[in-house]
C-alpha positions in Angstrom: 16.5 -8.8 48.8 14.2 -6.8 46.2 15.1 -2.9 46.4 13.3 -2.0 43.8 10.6 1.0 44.7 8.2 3.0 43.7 10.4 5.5 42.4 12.4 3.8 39.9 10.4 3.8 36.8 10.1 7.5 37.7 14.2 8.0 38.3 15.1 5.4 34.9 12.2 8.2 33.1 13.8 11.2 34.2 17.7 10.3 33.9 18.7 9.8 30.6 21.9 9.9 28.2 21.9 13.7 27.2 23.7 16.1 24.8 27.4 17.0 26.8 25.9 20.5 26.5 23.1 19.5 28.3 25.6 17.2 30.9 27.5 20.4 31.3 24.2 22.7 32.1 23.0 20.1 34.8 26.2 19.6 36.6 26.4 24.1 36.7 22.5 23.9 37.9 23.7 21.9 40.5 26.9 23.9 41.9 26.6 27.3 43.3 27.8 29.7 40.9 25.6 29.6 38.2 23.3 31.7 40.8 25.5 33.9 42.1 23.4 36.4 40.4 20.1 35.0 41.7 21.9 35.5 45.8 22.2 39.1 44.6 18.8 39.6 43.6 17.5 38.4 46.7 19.6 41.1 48.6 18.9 43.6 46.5 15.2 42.9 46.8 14.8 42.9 50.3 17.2 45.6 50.6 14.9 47.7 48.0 12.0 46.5 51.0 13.4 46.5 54.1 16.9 48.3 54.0 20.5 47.0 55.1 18.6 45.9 58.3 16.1 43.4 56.6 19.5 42.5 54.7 21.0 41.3 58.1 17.7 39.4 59.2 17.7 37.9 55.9 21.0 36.5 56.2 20.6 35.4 59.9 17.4 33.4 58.8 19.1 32.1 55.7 22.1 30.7 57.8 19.4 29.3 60.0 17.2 27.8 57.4 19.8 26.5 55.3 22.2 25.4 57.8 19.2 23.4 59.6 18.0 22.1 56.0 21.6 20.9 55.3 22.9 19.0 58.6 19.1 17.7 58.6 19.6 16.0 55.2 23.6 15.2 56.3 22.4 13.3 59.2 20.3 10.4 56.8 23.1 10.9 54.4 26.3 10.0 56.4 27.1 6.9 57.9 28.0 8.5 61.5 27.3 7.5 65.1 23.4 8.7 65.1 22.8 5.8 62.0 21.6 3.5 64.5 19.0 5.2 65.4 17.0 4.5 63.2 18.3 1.2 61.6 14.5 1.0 60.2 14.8 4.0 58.2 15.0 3.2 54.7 18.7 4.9 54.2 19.5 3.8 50.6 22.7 4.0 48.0 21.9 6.7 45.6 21.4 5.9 42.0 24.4 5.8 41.1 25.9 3.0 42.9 22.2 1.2 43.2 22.2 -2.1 41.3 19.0 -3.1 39.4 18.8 -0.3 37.9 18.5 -0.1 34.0 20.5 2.4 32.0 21.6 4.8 34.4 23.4 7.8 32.8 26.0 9.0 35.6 27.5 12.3 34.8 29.4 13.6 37.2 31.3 12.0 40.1 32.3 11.9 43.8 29.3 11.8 45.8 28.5 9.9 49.3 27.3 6.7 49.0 24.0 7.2 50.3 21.2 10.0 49.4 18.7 9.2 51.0 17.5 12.9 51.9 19.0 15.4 49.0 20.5 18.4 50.8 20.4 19.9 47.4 16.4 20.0 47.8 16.3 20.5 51.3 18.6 23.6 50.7 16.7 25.6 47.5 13.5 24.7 48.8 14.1 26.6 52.1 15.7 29.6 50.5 13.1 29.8 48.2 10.2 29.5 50.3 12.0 32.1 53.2 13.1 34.2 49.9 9.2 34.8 48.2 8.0 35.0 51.9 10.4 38.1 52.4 10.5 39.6 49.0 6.6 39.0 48.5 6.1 39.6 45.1 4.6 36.9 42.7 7.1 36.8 39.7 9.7 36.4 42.1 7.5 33.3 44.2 7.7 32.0 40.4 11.1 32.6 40.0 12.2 30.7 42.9 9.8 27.9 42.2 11.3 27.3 38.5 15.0 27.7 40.1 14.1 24.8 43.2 12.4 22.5 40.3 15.3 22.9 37.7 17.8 22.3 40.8 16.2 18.9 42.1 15.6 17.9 38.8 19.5 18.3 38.3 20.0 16.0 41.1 17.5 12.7 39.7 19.5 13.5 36.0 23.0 13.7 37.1 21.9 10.3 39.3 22.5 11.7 42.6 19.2 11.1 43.8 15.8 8.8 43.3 12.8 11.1 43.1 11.8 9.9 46.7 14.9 11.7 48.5 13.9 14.6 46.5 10.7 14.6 48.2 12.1 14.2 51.5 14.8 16.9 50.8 11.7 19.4 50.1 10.1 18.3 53.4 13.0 19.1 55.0 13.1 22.0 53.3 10.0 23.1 53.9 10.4 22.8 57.6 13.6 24.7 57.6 12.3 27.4 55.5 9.3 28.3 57.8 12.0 28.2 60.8 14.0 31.1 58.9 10.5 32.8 58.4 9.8 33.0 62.0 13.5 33.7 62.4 13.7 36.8 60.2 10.2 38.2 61.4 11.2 38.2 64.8 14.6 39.6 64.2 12.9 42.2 62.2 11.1 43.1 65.7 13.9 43.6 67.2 
């Protein structure tokens, strides 16, 4: 069976054999302490806005959007009970383990089999759409745009994901990130 798709000449042009220091930056783009000071701008801007109460919305929609973004893209990912649902979905092995493919640069290790929705996407793109909604200032909407691309593009280098479960990932995202917008208007009515 032919699994080659769309998104393969796009992955093999993306991920490439880089400088270690390079390597390095990717695999710190990807974890979650590289933007440690990125969470703190967030709360310090909708502090500066709203005050320690727009704080507490924020965080209530950002567990929401987040948590609904991540067990969203877990679901396609994992090989649980709910994976017959949808036999027909197209849940594939991430680059990484995908033969056919030519070249593949695998930096870091220790990933799931399958990626077929990146909860890395799913995940940055609903902060930073809930994020510029709340803070509402166009450097910062920028900001959080450059930080979501630099972050999927992390994933397609370090061969987590094809560009297409990038796609889906921001979808997801998407989705999740309007739901924390609704979420942290209406507790801000409260």
């Amino acid at each position: 069976m032919n699994n080659v798709t769309w998104d393969w000449p796009l992955f093999e042009a993306l991920n490439f054999d880089g400088a270690e220091w390079f390597d390095a930056l990717m695999v710190a783009v990807s974890g979650v302490v590289m933007w440690i000071p990125l969470y703190l701008l967030i709360i310090y801007m909708v502090w500066r806005r709203y005050s320690w109460r727009g704080v507490v919305a924020l965080l209530l929609a950002v567990g929401l959007a987040m948590g609904t973004a991540d067990i969203v893209a877990g679901i396609f990912k994992h090989s649980g009970p709910l994976k017959h649902v949808w036999e027909s979905f197209p849940v594939r092995l991430r680059p990484m383990f995908t033969e056919g493919l030519t070249d593949v640069s695998v930096v870091s290790t220790g990933h799931g089999l399958y990626g077929t929705v990146s909860a890395h996407a799913a995940t940055i793109v609903s902060l930073a759409l809930l994020s510029s909604v709340v803070v509402g200032r166009r450097w910062f909407t920028i900001l959080m745009t450059v930080v979501a691309l630099l972050i999927c593009y992390s994933r397609i280098y370090l061969a987590c994901h094809f560009p297409q479960d990038i796609l889906l990932g921001t979808l997801v995202g998407l989705l999740a990130g309007f739901l924390g917008v609704l979420l942290f208007r209406w507790v801000r009515k409260l």
